[in-house]
DSSP file (Angstrom, degrees, kcal/mol; ACC not computed):
  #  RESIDUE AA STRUCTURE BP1 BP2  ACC     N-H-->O    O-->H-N    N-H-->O    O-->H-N    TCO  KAPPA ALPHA  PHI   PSI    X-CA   Y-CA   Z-CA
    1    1 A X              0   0    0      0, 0.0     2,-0.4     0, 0.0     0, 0.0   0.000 360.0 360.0 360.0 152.1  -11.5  -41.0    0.1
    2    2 A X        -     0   0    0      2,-0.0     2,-0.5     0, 0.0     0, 0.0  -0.872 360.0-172.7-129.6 138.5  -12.0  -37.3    0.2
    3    3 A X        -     0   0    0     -2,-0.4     2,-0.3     2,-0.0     0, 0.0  -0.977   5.3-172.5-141.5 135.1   -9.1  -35.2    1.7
    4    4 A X        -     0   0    0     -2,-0.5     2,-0.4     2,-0.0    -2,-0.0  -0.796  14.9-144.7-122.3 142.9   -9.9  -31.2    2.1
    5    5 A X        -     0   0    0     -2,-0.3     2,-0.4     2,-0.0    -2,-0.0  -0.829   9.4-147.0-118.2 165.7   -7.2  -28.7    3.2
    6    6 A X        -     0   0    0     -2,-0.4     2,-0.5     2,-0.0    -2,-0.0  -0.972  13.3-162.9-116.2 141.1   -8.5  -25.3    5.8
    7    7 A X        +     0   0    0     -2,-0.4     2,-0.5     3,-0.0    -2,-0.0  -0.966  11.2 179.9-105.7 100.1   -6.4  -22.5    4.9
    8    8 A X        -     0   0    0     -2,-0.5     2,-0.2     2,-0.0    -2,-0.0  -0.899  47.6 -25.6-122.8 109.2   -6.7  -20.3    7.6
    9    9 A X  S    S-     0   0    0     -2,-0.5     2,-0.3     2,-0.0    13,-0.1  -0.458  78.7 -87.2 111.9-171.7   -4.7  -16.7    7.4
   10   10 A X        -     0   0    0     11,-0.2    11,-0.0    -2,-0.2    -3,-0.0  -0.902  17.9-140.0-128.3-170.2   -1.9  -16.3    5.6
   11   11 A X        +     0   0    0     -2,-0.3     2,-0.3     9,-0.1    11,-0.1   0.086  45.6 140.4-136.9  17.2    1.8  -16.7    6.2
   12   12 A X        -     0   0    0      9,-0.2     9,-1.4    10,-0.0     2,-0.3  -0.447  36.2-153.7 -42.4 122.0    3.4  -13.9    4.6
   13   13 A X  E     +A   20   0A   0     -2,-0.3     2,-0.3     7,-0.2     7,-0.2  -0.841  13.4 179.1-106.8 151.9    6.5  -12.4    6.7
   14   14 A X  E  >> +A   19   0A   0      5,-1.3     4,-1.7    -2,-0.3     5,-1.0  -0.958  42.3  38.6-154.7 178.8    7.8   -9.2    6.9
   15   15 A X  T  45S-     0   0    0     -2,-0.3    -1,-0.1     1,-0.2     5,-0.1   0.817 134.5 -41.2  31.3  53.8   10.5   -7.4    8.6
   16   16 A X  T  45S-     0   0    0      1,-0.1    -1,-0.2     3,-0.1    -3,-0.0   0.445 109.1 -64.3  89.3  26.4   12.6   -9.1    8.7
   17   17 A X  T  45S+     0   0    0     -3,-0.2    -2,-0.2     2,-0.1    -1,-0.1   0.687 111.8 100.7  72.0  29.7   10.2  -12.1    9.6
   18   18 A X  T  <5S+     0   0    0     -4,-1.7    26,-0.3    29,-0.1     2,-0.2   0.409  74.3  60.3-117.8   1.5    9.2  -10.7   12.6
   19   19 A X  E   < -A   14   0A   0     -5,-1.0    -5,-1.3    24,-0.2     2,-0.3  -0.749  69.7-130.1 -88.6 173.6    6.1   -9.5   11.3
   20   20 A X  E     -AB  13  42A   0     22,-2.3    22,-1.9    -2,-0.2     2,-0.6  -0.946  22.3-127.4-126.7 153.6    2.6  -10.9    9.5
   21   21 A X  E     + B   0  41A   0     -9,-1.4    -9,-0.2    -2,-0.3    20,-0.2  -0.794  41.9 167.4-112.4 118.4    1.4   -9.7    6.8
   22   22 A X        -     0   0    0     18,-1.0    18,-0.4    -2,-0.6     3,-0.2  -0.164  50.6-134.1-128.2-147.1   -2.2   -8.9    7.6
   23   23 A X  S    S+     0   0    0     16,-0.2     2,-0.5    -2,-0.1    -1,-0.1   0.388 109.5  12.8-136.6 -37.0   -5.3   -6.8    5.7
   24   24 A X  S    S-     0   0    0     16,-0.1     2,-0.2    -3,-0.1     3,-0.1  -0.968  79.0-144.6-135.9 125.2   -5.8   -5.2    9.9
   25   25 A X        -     0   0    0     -2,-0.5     6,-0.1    -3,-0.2    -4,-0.0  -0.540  33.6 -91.7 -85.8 178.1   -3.3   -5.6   12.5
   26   26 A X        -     0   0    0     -2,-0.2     3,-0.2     4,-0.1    -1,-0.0   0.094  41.4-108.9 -75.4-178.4   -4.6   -6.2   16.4
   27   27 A X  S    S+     0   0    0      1,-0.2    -1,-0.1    -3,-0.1    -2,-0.0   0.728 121.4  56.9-109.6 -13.4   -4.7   -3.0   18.1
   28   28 A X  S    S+     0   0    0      2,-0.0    17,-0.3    16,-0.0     2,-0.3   0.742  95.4  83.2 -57.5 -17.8   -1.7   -4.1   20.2
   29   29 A X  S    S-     0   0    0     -3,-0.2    15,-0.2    15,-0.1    -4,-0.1  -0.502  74.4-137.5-102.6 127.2    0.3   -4.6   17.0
   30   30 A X  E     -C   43   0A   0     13,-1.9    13,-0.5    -2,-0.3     2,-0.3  -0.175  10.6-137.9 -80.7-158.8    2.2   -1.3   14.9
   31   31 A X  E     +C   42   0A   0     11,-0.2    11,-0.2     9,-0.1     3,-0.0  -0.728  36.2 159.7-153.9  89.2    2.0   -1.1   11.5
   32   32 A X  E    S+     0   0A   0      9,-0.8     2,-0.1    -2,-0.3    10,-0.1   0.877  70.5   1.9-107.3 -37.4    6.4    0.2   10.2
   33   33 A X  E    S-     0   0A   0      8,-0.4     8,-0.6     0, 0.0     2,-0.2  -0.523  75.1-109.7-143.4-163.8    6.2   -1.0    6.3
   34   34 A X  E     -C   40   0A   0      6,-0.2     6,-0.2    -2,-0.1     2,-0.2  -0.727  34.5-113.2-124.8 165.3    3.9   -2.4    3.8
   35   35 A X    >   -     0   0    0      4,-1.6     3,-0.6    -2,-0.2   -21,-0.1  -0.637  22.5-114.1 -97.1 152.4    4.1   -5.8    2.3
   36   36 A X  T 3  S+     0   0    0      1,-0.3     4,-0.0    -2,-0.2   -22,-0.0   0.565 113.2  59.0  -0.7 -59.8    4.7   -6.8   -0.9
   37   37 A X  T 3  S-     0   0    0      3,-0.1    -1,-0.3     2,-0.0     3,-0.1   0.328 123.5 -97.9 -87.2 -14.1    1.1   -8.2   -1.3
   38   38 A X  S <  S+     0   0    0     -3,-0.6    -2,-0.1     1,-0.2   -15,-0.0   0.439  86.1 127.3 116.3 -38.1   -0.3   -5.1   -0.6
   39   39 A X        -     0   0    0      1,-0.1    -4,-1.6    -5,-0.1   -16,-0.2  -0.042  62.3 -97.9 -65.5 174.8   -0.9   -5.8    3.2
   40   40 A X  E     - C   0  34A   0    -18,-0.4   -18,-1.0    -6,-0.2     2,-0.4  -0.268  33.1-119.5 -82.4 174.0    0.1   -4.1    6.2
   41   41 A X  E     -B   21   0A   0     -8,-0.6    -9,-0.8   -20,-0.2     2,-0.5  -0.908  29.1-159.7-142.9  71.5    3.0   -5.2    8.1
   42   42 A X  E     -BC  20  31A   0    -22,-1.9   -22,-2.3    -2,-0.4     2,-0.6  -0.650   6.5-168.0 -75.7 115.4    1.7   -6.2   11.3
   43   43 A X  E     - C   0  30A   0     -2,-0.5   -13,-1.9   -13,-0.5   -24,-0.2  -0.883  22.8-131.4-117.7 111.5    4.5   -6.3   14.4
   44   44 A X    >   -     0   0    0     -2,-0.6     3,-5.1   -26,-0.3     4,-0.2  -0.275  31.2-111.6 -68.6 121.9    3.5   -7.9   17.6
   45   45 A X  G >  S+     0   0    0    -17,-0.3     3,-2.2     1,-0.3    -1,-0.1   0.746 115.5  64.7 -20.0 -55.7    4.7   -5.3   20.7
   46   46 A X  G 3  S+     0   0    0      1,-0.3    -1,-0.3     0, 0.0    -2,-0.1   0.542 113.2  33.8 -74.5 -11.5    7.8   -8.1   22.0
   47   47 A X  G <  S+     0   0    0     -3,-5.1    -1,-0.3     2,-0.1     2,-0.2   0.100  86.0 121.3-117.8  30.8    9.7   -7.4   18.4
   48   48 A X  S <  S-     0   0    0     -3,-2.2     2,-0.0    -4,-0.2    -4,-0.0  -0.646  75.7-114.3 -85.6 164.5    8.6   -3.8   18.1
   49   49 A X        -     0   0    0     -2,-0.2     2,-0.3     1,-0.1    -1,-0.1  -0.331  41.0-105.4 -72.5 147.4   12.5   -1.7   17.9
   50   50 A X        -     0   0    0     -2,-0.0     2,-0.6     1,-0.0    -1,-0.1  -0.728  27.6-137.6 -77.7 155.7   12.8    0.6   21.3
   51   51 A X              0   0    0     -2,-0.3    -1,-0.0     1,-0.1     0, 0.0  -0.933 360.0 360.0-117.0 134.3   12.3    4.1   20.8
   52   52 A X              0   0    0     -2,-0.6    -1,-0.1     0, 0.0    -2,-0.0   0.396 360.0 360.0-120.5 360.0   14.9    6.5   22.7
């Protein structure tokens, strides 16, 4: 028996685990820190901070 894994994306968090850590965020998405890894810090519009 032959058993394969899919690794699709990765699952790096950031900010407080309210971002993903991506190589391009979505064009909805901001970009507030870098990761660790190197990546961008991608933060989906519904956890972005308000700005006042």
């Amino acid at each position: 028996m032959t058993v394969s894994t899919l690794c699709l994306g990765s699952t790096e968090r950031c900010w407080n685990s309210r971002g993903i850590c991506r190589e391009q965020c979505y064009r909805s998405e901001k970009i507030y820190i870098f990761c660790p890894s190197g990546k961008l810090c991608c933060v989906k519009p519904k956890n972005q901070p308000l700005v006042t």
